[in-house]
C-alpha positions as CSV (number, residue, x, y, z in Angstrom):
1,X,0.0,0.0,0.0
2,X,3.0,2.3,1.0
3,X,4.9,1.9,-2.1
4,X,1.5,2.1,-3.9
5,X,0.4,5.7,-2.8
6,X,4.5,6.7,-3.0
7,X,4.8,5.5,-6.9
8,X,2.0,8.7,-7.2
9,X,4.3,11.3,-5.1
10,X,7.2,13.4,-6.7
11,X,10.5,11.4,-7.6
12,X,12.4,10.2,-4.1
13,X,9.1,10.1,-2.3
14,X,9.9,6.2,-1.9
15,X,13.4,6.8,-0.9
16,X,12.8,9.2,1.9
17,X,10.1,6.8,3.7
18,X,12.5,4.0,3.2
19,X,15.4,5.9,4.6
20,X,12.8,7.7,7.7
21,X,11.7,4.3,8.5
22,X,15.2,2.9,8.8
23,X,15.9,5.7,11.2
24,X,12.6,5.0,13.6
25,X,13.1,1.2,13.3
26,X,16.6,1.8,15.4
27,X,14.2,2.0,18.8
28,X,12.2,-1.1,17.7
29,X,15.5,-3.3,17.8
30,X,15.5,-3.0,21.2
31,X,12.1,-3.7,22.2
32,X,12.4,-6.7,19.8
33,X,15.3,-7.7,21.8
34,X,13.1,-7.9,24.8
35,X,10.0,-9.6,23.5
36,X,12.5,-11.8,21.8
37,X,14.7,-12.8,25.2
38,X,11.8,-13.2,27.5
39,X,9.3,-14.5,25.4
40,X,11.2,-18.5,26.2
41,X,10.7,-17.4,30.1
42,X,6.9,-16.4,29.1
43,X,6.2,-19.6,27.4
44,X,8.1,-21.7,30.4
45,X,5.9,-20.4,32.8
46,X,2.5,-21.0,31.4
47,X,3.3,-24.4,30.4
48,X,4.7,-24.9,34.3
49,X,1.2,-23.8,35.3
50,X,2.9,-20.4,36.6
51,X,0.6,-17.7,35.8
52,X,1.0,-14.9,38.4
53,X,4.6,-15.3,37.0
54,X,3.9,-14.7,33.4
55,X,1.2,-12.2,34.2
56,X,4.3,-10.2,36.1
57,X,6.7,-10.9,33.2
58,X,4.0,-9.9,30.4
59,X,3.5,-6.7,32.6
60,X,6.9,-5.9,33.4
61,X,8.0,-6.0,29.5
62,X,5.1,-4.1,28.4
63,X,6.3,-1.6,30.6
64,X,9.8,-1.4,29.8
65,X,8.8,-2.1,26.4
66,X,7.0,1.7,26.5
67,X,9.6,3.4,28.3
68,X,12.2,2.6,25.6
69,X,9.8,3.5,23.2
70,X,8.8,7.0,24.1
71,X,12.7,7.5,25.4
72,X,13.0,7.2,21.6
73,X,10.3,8.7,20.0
74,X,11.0,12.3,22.4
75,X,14.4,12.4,20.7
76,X,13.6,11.6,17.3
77,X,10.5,13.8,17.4
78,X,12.9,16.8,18.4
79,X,16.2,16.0,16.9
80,X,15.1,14.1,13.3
81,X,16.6,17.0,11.1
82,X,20.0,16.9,12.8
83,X,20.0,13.5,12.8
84,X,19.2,13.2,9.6
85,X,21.7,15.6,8.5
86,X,24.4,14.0,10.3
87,X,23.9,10.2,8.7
88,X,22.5,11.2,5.7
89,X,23.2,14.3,4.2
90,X,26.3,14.4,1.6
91,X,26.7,14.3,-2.0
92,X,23.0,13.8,-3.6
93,X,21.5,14.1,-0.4
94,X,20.5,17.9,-0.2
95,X,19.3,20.0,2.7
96,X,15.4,19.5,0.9
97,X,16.3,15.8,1.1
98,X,16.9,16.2,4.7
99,X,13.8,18.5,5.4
100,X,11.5,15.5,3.8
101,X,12.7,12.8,5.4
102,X,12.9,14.4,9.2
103,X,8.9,15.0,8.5
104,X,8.2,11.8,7.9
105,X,10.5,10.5,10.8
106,X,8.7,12.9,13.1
107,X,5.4,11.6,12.2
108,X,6.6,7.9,11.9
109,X,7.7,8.6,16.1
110,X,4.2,9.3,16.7
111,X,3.5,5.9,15.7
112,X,6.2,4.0,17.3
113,X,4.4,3.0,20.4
114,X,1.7,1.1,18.0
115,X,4.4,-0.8,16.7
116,X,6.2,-2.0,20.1
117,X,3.2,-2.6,22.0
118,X,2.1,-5.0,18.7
119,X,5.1,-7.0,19.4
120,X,4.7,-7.3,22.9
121,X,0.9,-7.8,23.6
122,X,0.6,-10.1,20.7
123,X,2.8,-12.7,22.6
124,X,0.5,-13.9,25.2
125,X,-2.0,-15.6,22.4
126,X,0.5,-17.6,21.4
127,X,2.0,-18.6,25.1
128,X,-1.2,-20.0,26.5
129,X,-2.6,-22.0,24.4
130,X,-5.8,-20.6,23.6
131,X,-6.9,-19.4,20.0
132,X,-4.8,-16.9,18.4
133,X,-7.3,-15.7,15.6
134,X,-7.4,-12.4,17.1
135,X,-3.8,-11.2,16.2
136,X,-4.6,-11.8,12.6
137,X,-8.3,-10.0,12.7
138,X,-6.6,-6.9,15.0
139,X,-3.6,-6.9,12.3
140,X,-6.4,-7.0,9.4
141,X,-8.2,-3.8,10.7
142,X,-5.1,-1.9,11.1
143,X,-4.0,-2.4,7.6
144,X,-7.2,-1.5,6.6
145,X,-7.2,1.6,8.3
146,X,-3.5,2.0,7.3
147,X,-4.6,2.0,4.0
148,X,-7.7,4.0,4.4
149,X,-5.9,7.4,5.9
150,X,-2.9,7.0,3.8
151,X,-5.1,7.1,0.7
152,X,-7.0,9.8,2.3
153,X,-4.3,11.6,3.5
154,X,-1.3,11.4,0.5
155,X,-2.7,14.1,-1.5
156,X,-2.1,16.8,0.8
157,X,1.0,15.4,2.9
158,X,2.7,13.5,0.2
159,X,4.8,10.4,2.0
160,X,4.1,12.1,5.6
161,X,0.5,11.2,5.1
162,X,1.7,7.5,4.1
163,X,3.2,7.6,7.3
164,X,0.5,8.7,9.5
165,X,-1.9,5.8,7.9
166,X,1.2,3.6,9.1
167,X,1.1,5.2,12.5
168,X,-2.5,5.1,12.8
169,X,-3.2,1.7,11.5
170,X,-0.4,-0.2,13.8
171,X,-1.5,1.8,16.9
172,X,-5.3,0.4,16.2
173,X,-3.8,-2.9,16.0
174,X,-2.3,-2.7,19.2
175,X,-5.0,-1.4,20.8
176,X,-6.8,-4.0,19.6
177,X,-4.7,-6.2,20.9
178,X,-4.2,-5.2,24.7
179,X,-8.4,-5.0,24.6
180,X,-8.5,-8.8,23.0
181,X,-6.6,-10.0,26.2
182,X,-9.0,-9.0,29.2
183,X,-10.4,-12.5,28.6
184,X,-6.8,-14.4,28.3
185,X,-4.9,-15.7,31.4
186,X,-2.0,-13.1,31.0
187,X,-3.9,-10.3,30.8
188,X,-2.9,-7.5,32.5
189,X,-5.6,-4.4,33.5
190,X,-6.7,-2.1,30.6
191,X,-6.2,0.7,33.6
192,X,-2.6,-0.2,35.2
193,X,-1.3,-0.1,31.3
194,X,-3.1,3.2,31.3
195,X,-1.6,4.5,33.5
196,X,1.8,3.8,32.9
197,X,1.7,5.0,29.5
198,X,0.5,8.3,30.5
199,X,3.1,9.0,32.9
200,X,5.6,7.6,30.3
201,X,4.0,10.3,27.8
202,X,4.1,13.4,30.3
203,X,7.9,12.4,31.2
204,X,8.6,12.4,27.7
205,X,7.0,15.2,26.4
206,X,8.6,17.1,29.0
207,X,12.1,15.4,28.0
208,X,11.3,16.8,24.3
209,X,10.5,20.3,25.7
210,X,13.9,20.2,27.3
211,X,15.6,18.5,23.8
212,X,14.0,21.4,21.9
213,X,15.4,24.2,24.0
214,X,18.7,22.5,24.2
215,X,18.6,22.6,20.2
216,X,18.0,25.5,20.0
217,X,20.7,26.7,22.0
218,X,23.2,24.5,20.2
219,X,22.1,25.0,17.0
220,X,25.3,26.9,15.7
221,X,27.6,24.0,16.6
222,X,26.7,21.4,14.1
223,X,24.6,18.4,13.4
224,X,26.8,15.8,15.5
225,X,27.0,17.8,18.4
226,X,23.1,19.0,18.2
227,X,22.4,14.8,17.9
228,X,25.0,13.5,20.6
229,X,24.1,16.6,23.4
230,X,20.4,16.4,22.5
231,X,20.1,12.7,23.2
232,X,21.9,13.1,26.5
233,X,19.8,15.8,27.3
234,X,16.8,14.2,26.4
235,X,17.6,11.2,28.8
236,X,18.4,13.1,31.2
237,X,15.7,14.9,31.5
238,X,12.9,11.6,30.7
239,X,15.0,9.9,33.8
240,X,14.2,12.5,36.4
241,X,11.1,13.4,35.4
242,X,9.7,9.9,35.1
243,X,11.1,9.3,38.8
244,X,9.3,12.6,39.7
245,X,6.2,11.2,38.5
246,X,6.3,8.2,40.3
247,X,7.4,5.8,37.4
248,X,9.9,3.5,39.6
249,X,10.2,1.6,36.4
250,X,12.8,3.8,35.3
251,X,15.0,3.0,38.2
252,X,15.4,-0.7,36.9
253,X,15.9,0.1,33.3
254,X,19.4,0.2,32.7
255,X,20.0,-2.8,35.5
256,X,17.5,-5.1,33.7
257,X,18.6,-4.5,30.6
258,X,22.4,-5.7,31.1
259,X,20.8,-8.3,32.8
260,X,18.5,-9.7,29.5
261,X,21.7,-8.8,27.3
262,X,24.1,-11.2,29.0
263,X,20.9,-13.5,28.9
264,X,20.4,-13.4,25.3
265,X,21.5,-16.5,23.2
């Protein structure tokens, strides 16, 4: 559908969403890395009859799962043209090149919550043995209302509007998905995930208010130094803040995961 709509947009429409979504995938290797580690620990202890021990594991990944996320869409949000102008932007790569793609990444960042949370809440369907149509009917409506606002959208934000169907539909999905589990053993309250999404959100919005400022202040000394400071500001800022806000989670994040690194096979 993507490359469908882009075949209709100026030339290097298709280029710039394959190069912005190589950019926004970099966040998603690491929350495949923990759905990918923890899902053998997941499976052992439903089939060991364990499941106030799954039901912990499913939660505590979804959570770290979305404070990885956000961590990562805050900075790309803020910082996608001079990171894009730092990797990308020498010899036919021109400053509009650079303006086109940090759009779309900005607007793909939006989305990359729907796309972690689809790789960690669809896990559970397939680790306690009930029936796992759902994933496939949840999946099916958000490609169709992928395909639906990218259409609608295209004309009037070119590859940004395929973007935002992208965003849209995989965050339906998801949603879908996390809905589709109050009735599965690992399910884990509609209102706890809630609530630790929203105080995820506030300490990253506030991390991307601090990443903007701080951009803006070091916007004379280049590209790699606006990327490198920005990022350290940006986490910087997201680690207090989320403490602040009561979002303990944070305090284990770097501790747990070393700990599923040295695990992983």
């Amino acid at each position: 559908m993507e490359r469908f709509l882009g075949s209709g947009l100026p030339a290097g429409a298709i280029s710039h969403l394959n190069y912005a979504q190589k950019l926004t995938q970099l966040p998603m290797l690491v929350a495949l890395l923990v759905c990918t580690v923890t899902f053998p620990t997941l499976a052992r202890c439903v089939a060991a009859g364990d499941l106030a021990g799954a039901r912990r594991r499913f939660a505590a990944d979804l959570r770290l799962v979305t404070v990885l996320i956000l961590l990562g869409s805050a900075y790309l949000f803020v910082f996608a043209p001079a990171v894009v102008q730092c990797l990308l932007e020498r010899g036919a790569f021109g400053a509009a090149d650079t303006t086109s793609v940090a759009a779309i990444v900005r607007v793909s960042a939006v989305g990359l919550l729907g796309h972690a949370m689809v790789g960690v809440a669809i896990r559970p369907y397939f680790a306690d043995g009930g029936r796992a149509w759902l994933p496939a009917a949840a999946v099916g409506v958000g490609v169709a209302v992928n395909a639906v606002v990218a259409a609608l959208t295209v004309a009037h934000l070119g590859a940004a509007g395929i973007a935002a169907g992208n965003g849209i539909g995989i965050t339906t999905a998801a949603v879908l998905l996390l809905i589709g589990l109050r009735r599965r053993d690992l399910a884990v309250p509609l209102r706890e995930t809630a609530s630790t999404t929203a105080r995820a959100l506030l300490a990253a919005g506030v991390a991307a208010g601090a990443g903007w400022l701080a951009g803006r202040l070091l916007a004379d000394l280049g590209s790699t130094v606006v990327s490198v400071a920005g990022g350290v500001v940006v986490l910087g800022t997201f680690a207090v803040v989320a403490r602040l806000v009561g979002f303990d989670e944070i305090g284990a994040l770097v501790p747990e995961l070393k700990r599923r690194v040295r695990r992983a096979p």
